[in-house]
VEXSE-106086 format. One line per field, with one value per atom (N, C-alpha, C): atom name; z, x, y. Coordinates in Angstrom, 2 decimals. Example, Ala and Ser with C-alpha at 12.3 -4.5 7.8 and 13.67 -1.06 7.14 Angstrom:
BEGIN
atom	c(N:CA:C:N:CA:C)
z	c(7.80:7.80:7.80:7.08:7.14:7.87)
x	c(13.19:12.30:13.20:12.85:13.67:12.90)
y	c(-5.69:-4.50:-3.30:-2.25:-1.06:0.03)
***
This chain:
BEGIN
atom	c(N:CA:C:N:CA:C:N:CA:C:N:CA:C:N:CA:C:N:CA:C:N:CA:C:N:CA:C:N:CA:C:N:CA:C:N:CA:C:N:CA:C:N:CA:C:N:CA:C:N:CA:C:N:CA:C:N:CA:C:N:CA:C:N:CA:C:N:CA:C:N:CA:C:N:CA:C:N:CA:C:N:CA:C:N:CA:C:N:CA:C:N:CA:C:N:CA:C:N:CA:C:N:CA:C:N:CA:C:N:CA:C:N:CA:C:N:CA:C:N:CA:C:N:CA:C:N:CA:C:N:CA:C:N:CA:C:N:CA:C:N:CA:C:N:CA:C:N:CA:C:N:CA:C:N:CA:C:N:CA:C:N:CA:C:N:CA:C:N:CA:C:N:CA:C:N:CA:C:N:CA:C:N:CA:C:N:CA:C:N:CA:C:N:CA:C:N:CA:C:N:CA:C:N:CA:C:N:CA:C:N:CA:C:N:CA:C:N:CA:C:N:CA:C:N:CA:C:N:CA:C:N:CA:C:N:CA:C:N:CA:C:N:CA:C:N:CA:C:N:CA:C:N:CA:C:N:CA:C:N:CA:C:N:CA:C:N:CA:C:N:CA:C:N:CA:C:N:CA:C:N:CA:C:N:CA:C:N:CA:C:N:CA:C:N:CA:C:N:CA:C:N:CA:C:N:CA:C:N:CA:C:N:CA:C:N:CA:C:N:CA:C:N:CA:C:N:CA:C:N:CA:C:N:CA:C:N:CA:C:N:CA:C:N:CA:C:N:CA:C:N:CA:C:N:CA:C:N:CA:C:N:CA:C:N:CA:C:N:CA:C:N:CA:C:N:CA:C:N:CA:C:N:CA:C:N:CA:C:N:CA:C:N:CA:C:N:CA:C:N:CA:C:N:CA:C:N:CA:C:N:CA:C:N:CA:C:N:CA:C:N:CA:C:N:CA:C:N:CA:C:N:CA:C:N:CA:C:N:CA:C:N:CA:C:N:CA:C:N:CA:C:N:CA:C:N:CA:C:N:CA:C:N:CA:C:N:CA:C:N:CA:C:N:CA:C:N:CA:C:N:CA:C:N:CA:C:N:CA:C:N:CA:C:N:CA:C:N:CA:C:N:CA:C:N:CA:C:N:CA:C:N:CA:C:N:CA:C:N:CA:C:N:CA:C:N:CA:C:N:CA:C:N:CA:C:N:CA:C:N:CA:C:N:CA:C:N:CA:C:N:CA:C:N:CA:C:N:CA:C:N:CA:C:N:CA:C:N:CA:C:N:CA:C:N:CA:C:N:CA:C:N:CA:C:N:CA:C:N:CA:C:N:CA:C:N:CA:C:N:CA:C:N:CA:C:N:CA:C:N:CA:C:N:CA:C:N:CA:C:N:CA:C:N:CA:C:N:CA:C:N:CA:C:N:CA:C:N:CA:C:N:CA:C:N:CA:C:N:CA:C:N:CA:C:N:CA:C:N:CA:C:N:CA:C:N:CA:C:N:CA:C:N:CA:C:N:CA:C:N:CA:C:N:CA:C:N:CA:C:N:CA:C:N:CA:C:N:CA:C:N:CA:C:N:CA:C:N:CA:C:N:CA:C:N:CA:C:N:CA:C:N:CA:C:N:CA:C:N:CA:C:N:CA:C:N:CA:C:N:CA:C:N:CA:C:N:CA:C:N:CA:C:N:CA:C:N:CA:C:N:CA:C:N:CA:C:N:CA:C:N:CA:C:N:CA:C:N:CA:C:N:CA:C:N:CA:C:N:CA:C:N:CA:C:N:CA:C:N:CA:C:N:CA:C:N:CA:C:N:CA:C:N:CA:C:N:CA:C:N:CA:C:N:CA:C:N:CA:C:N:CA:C:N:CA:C:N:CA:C:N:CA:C:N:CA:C:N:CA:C:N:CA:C:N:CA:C:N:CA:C:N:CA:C:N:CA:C:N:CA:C:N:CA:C:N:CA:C:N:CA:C:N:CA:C:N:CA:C:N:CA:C:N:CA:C:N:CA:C:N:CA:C:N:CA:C:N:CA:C:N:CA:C:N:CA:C:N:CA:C:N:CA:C:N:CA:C:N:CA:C:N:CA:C:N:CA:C:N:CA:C:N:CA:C:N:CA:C:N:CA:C)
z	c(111.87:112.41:111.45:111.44:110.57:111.48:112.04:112.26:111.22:111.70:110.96:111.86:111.19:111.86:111.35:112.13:111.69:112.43:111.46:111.41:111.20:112.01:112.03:112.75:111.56:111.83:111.75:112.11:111.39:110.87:110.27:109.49:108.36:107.68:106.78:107.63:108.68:108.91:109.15:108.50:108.48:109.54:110.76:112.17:112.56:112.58:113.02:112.45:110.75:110.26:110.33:110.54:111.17:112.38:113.53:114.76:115.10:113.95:114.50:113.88:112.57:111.70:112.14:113.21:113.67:114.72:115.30:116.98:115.60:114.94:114.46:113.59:113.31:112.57:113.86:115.24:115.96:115.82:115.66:115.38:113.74:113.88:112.38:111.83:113.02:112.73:112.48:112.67:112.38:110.78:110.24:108.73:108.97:108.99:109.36:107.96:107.94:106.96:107.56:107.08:106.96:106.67:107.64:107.04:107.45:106.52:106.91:106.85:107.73:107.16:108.16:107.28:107.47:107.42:107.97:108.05:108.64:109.90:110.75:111.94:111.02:111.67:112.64:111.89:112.67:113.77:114.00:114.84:113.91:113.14:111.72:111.44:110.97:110.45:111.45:112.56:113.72:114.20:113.99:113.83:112.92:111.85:110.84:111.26:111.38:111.45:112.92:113.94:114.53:114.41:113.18:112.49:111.53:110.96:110.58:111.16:112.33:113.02:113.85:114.15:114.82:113.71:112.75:111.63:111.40:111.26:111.17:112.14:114.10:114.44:114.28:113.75:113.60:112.12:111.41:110.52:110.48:111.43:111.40:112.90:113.71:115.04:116.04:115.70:116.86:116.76:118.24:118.23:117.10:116.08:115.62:116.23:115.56:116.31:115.76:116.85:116.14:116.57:115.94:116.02:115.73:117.02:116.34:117.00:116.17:116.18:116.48:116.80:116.62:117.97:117.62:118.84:119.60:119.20:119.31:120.09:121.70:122.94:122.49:121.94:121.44:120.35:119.34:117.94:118.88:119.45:120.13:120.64:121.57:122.21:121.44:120.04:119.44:118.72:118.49:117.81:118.81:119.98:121.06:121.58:120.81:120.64:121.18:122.08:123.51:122.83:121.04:120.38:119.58:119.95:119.36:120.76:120.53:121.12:120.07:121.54:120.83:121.81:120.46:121.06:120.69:121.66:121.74:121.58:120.94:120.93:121.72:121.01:121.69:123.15:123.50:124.91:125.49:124.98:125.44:126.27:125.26:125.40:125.66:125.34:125.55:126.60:127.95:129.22:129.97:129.60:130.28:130.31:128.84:128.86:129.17:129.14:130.27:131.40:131.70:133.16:134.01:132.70:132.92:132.26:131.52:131.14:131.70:132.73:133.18:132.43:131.03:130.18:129.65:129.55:128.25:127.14:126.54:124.59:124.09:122.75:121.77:121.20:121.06:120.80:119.24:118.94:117.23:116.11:115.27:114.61:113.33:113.03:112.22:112.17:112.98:113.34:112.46:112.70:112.50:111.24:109.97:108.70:107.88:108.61:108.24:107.86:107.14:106.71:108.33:108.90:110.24:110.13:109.38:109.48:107.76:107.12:105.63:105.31:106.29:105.29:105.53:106.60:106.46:105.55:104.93:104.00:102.86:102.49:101.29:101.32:102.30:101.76:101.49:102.15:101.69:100.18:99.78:98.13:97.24:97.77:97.25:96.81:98.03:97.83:97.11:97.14:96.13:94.30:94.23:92.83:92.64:93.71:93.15:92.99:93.31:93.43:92.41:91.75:90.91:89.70:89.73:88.45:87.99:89.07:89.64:89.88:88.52:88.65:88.14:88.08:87.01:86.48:87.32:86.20:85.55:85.85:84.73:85.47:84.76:85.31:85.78:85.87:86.85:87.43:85.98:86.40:87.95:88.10:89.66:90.89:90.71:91.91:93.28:92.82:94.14:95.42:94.88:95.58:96.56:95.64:96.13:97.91:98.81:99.77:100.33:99.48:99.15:97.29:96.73:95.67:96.18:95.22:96.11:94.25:94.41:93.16:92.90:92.12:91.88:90.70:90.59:89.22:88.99:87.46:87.51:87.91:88.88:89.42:90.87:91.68:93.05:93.55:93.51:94.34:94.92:93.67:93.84:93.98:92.99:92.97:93.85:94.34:95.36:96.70:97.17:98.12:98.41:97.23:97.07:97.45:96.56:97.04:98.43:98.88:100.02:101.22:101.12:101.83:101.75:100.04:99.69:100.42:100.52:101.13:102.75:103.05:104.62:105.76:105.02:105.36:104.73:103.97:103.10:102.38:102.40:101.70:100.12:99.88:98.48:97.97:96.95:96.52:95.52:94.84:93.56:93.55:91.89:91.72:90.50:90.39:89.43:89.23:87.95:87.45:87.14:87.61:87.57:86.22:85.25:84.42:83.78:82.99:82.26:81.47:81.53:80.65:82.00:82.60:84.73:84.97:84.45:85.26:85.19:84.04:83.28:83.71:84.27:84.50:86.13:86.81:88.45:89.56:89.00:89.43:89.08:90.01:89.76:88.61:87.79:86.74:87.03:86.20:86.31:87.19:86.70:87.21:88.40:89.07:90.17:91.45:90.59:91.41:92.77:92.14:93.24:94.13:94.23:95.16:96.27:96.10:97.09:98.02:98.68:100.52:100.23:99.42:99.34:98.57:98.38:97.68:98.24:98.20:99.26:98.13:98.16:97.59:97.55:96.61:97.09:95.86:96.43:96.00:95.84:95.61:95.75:94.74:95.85:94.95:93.72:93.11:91.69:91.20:92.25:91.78:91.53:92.80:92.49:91.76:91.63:90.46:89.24:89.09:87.39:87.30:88.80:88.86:88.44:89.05:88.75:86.78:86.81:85.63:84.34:85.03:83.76:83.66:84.47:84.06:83.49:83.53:82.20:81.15:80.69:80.06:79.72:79.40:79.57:78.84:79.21:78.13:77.25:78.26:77.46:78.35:77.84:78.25:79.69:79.29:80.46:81.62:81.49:82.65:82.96:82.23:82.52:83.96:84.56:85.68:85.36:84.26:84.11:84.29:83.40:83.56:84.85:85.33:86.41:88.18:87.63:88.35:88.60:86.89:86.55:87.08:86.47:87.41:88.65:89.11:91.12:91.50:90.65:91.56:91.07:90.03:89.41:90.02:90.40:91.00:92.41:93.13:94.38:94.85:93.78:93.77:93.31:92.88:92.51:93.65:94.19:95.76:96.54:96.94:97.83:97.67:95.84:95.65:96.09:96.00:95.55:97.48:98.05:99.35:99.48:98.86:99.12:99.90:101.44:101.41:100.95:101.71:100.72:101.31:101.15:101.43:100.34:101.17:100.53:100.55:99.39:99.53:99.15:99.13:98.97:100.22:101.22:102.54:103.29:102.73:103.72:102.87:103.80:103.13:102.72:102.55:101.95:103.07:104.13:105.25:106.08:105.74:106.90:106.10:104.72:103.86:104.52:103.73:104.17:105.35:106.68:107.81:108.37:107.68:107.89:107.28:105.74:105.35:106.15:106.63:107.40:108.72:109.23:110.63:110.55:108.95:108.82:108.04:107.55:107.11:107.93:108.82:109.98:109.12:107.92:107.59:108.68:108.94:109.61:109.05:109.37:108.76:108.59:107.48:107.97:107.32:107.56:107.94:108.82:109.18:109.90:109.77)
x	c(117.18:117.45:116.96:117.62:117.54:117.43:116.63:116.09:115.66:116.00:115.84:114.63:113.51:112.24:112.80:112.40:112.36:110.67:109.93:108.51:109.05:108.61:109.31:107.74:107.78:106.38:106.56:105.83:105.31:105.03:103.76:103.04:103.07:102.21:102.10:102.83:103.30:103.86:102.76:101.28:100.73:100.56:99.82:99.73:100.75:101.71:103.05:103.54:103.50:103.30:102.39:101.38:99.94:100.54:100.65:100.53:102.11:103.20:104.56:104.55:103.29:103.14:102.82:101.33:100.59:101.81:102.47:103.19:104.48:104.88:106.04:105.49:104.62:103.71:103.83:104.24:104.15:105.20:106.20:107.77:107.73:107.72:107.63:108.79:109.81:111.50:112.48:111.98:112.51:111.90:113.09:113.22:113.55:112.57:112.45:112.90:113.67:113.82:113.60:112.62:111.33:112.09:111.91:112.11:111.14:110.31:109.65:110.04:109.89:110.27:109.48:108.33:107.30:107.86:107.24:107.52:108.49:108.57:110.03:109.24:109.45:108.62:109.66:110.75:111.80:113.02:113.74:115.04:115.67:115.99:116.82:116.49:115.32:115.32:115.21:114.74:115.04:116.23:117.56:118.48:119.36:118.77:119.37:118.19:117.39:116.49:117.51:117.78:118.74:120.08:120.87:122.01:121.85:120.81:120.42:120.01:120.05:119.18:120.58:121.45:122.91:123.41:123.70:124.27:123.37:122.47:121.59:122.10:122.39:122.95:124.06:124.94:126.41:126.74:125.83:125.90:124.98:123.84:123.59:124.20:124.62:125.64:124.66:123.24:122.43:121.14:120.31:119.75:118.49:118.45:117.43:116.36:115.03:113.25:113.01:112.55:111.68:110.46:109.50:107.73:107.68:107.07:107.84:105.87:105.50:104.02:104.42:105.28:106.14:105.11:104.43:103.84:104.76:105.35:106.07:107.17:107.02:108.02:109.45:110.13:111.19:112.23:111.12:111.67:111.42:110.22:110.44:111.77:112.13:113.47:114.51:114.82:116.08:116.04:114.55:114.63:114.82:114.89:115.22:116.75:117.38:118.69:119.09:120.08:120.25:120.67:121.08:121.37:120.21:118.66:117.39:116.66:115.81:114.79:113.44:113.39:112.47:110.42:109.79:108.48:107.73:107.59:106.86:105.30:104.26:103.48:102.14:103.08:102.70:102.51:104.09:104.23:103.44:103.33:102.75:101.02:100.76:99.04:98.33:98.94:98.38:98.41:99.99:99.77:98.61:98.43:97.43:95.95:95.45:94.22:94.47:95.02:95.29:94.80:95.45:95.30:93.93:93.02:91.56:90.57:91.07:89.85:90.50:91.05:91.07:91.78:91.78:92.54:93.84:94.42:95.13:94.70:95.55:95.14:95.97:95.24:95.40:97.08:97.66:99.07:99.48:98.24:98.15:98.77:99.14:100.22:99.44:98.84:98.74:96.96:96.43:94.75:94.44:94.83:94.25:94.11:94.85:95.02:94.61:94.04:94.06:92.45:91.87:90.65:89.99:89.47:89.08:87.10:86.75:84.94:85.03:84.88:84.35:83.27:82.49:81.40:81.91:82.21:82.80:83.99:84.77:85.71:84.78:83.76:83.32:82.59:81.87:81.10:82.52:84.00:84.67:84.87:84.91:85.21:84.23:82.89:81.86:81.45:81.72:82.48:82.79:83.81:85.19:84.49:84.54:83.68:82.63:81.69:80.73:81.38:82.23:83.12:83.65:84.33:85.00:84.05:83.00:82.28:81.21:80.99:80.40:81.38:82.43:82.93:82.55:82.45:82.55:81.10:79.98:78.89:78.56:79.41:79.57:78.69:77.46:76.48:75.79:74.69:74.01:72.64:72.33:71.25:70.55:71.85:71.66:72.25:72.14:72.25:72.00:70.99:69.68:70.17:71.39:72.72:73.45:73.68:74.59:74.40:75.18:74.88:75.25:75.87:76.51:77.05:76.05:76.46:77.60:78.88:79.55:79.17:78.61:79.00:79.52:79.95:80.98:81.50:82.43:82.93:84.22:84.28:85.68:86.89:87.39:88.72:88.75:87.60:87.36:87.61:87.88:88.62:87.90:86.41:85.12:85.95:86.85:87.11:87.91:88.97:89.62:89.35:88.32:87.06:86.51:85.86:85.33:85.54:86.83:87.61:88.19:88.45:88.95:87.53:86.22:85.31:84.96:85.27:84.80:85.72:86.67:88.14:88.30:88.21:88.29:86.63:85.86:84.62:83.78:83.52:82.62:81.82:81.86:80.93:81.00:79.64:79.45:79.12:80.28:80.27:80.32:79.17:79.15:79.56:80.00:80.53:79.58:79.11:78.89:78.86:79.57:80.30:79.13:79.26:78.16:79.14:78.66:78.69:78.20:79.03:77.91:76.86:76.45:75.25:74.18:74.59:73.78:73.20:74.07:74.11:72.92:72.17:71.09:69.91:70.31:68.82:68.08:69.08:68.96:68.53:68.60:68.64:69.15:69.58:70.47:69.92:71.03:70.43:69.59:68.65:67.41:67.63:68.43:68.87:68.86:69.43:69.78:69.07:68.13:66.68:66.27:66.04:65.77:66.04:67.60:68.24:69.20:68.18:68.37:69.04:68.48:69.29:70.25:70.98:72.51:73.37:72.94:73.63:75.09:76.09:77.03:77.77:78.07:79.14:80.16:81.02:82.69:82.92:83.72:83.49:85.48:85.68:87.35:87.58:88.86:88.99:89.35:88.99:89.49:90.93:91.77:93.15:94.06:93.35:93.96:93.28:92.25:91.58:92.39:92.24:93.60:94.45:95.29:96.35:96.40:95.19:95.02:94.53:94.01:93.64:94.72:95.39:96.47:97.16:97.56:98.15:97.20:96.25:95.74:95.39:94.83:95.03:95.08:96.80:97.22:96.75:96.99:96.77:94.97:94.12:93.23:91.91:90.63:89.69:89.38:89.08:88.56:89.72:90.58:91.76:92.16:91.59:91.90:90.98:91.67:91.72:89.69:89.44:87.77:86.78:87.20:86.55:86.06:87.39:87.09:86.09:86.49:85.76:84.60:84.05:82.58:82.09:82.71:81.99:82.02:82.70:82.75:81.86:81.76:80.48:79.16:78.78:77.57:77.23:77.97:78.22:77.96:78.74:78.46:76.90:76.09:75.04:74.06:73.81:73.43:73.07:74.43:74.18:73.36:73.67:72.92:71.41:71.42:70.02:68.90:69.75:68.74:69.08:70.00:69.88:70.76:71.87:73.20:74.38:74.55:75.41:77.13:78.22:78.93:80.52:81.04:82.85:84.09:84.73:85.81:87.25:87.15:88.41:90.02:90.09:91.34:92.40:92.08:92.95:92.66:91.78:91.22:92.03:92.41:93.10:91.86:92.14:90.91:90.85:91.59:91.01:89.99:90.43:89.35:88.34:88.59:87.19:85.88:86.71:85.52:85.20:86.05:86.26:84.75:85.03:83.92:82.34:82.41:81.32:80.90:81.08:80.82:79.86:80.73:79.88:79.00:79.56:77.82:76.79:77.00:75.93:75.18:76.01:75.45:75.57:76.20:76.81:77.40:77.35:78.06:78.94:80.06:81.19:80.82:80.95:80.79:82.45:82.86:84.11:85.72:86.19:87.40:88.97)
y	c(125.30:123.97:122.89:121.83:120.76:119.57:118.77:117.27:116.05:115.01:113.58:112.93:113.40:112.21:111.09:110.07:108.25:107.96:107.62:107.27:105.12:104.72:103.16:102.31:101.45:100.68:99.16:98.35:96.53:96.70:97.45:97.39:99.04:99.58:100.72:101.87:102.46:102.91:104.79:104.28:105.22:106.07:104.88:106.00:106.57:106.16:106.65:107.89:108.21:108.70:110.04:109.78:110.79:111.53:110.76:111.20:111.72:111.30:111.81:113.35:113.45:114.68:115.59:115.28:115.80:117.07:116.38:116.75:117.89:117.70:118.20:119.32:119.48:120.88:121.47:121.44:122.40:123.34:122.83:123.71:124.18:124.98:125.95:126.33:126.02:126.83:125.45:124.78:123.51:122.60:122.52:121.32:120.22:119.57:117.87:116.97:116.44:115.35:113.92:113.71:112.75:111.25:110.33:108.95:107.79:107.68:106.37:104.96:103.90:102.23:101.42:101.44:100.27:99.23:97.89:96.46:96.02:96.78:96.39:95.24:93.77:92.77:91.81:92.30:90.83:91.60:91.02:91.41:91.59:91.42:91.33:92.83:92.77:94.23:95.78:95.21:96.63:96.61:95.86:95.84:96.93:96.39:97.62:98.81:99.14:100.11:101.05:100.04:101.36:101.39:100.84:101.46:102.53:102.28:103.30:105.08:105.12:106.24:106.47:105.77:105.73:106.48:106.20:106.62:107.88:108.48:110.04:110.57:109.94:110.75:111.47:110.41:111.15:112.30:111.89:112.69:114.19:114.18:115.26:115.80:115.28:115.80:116.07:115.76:116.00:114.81:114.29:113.31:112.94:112.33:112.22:111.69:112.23:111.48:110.68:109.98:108.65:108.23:108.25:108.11:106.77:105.71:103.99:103.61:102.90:102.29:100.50:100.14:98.74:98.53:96.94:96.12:95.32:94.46:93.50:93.65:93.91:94.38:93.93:92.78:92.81:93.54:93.26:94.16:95.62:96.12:97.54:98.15:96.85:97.24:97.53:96.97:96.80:98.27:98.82:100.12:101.51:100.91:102.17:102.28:103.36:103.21:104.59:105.15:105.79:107.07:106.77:108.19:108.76:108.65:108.87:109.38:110.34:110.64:109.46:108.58:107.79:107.99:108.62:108.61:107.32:106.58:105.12:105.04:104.89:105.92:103.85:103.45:102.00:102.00:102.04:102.03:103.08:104.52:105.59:105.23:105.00:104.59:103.12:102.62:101.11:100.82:100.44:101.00:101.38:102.63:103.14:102.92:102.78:102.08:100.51:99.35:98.31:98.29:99.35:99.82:99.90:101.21:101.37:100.20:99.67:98.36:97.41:97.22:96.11:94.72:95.12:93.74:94.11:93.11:93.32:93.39:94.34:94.57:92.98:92.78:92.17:92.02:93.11:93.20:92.42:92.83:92.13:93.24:92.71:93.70:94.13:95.60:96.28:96.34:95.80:95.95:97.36:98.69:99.74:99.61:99.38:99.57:98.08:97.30:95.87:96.04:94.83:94.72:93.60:94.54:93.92:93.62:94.84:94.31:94.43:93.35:93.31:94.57:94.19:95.26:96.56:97.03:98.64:98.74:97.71:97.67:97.80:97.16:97.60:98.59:98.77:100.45:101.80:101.90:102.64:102.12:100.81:100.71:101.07:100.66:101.47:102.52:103.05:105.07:105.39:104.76:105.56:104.69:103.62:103.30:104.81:104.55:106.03:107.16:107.57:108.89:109.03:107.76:108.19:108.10:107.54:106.94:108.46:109.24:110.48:112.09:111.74:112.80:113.91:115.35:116.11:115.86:115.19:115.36:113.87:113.32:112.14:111.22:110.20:109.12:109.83:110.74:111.56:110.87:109.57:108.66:108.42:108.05:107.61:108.24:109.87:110.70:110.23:109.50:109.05:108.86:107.57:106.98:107.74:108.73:109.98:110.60:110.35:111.01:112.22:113.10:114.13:114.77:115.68:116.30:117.46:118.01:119.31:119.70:120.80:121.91:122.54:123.34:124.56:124.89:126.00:125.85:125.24:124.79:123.84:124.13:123.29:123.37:124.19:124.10:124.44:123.71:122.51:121.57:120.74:120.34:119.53:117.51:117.49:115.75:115.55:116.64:115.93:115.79:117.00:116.47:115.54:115.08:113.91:112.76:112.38:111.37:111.45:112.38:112.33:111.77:112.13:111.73:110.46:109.92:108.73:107.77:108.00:106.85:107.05:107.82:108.51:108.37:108.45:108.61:107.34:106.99:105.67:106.69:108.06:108.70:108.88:108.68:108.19:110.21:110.11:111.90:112.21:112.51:113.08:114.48:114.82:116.34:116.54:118.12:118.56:120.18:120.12:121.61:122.96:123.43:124.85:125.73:125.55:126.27:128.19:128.46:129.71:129.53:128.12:128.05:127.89:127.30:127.52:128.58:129.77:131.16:131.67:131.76:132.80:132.26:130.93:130.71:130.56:131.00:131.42:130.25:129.08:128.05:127.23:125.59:124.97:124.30:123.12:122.55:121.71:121.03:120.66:119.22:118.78:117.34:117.00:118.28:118.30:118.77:119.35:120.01:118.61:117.60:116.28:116.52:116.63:116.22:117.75:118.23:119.79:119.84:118.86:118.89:118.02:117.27:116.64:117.64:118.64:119.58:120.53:120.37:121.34:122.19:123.43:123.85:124.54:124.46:125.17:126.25:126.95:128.65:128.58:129.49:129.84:131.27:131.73:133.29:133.40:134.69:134.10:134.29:134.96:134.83:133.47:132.57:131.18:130.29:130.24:129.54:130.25:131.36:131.76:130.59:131.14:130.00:128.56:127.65:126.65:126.40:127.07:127.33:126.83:128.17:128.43:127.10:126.18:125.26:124.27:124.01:123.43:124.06:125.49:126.25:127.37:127.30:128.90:129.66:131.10:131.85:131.99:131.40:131.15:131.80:131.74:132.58:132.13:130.46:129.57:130.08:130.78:130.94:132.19:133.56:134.46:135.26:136.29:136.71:137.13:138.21:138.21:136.93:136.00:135.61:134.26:134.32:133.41:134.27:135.45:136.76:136.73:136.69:136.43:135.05:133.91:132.37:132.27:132.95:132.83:133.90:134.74:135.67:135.04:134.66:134.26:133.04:131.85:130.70:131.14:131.82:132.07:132.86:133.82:134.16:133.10:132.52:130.95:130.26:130.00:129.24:129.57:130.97:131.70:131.89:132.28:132.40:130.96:129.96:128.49:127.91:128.45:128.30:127.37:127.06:125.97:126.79:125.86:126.45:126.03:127.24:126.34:127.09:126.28:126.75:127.70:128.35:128.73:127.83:127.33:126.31:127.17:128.41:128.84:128.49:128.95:128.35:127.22:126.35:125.22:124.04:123.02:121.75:121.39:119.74:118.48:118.20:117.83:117.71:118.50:119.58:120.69:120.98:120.89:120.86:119.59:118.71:117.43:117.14:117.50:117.51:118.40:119.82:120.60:120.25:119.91:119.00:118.45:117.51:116.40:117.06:118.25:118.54:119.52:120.31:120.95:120.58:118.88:118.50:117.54:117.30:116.34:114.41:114.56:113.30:112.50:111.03:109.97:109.13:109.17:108.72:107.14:105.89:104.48:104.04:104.84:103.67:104.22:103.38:104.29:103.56)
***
């Protein structure tokens, strides 16, 4: 089976996006072709937004979905068009909490994704400055900062962790690479001794690390099947020995990685 999501927003189109994603990972037998169109602010444009979805129906011969985050009860109406299964996710929920707090909501257009408290906007930019400035080892001066080190060996999937905590979370995340010059000496590197309990780390099998490998370099030692064998067992005995614990990132997204970080380090997210 083949379906036409329509993800249709005012604003970034993100929640809509998220929560129409979330519900459609349930059908596994179904191929969704994906359409997003943020900034459907006027009549003008939810106008065309349901000629558009009129036109998906007839061409794919069956009703296309639509995941619509639209505030604005008018432009709403013009995008609810009788040849769409339309999930209102507005109408869905807002309603109902009304209902239980007693008020009306705000009905302000794009609040979630908007810069609403300055300072929790800058501690996520903050983050991500340390994250990225704290890659790979790099600036180690000022660990101190750091409210999360992840270790491992290269290409475990330490920076995109990172970033993902730093932007999602406000968490400030340093990386640093556990090497074969690490190995021999049965503890972590010296640098890093300080800072013990911010320590987390990520492990991965060594067939897909090859993989990853090889495409930056093929054919070569740093990428063959031994020796990536050898750094994941020596690395993973390391951890254990010095008392870090630590994840297998072969089947876990960045989400369920940092997701999991987070709740077994007892970290608090500061921003949302």
């Amino acid at each position: 089976m083949r379906r036409t999501a329509f993800f249709v927003s005012d604003r970034t189109g993100i929640t809509a996006e998220m929560l129409g994603h979330s519900l459609l990972t349930q059908f596994e037998d179904v191929t969704f072709h994906r359409v997003t169109i943020p900034y459907v602010d006027t009549p003008e444009k939810a106008i065309e937004v349901a000629l558009e979805i009129r036109k998906h129906s007839v061409i794919d011969g069956c009703r296309p979905l639509v995941f619509s985050t639209v505030v604005d009860p008018v432009i709403r109406k013009l995008t609810h068009v009788p040849e769409a299964l339309v999930i209102d996710f507005f109408e869905m929920f807002i309603g109902p909490l009304e209902a239980e707090l007693g008020q009306d909501s705000s009905h302000t257009v794009g609040k979630s994704h908007a810069i609403v408290n300055f300072e929790e906007y800058k501690n996520r930019i903050d983050a991500v400055n340390f994250t990225l400035n704290h890659d790979d080892g790099v600036m180690p001066r000022d660990l101190s900062e750091a409210d999360l080190i992840l270790v491992g060996v290269s290409r475990s999937g330490k920076t995109p962790t990172c970033l993902y905590l730093a932007l999602q979370f406000g968490i400030k995340a340093a990386n640093y690479p556990l090497t074969p010059e690490d190995f021999g000496n049965h503890t972590m590197p010296k640098l890093l001794l300080p800072y013990r309990n911010k320590l987390f780390g990520l492990t991965i099998e060594s067939e897909r690390l090859t993989e990853i490998r090889e495409e930056r370099k093929p054919d070569s030692k740093y990428s063959s099947i031994e020796n990536c064998r050898f750094e994941i067992a020596e690395a993973e005995a390391l951890m254990r020995h010095v008392g870090v614990p630590y994840l297998n990132t072969t089947r876990m997204s960045i989400e369920e990685l940092a997701t999991t970080i987070m709740h077994r380090t007892g970290l608090v997210r500061r921003t949302y």
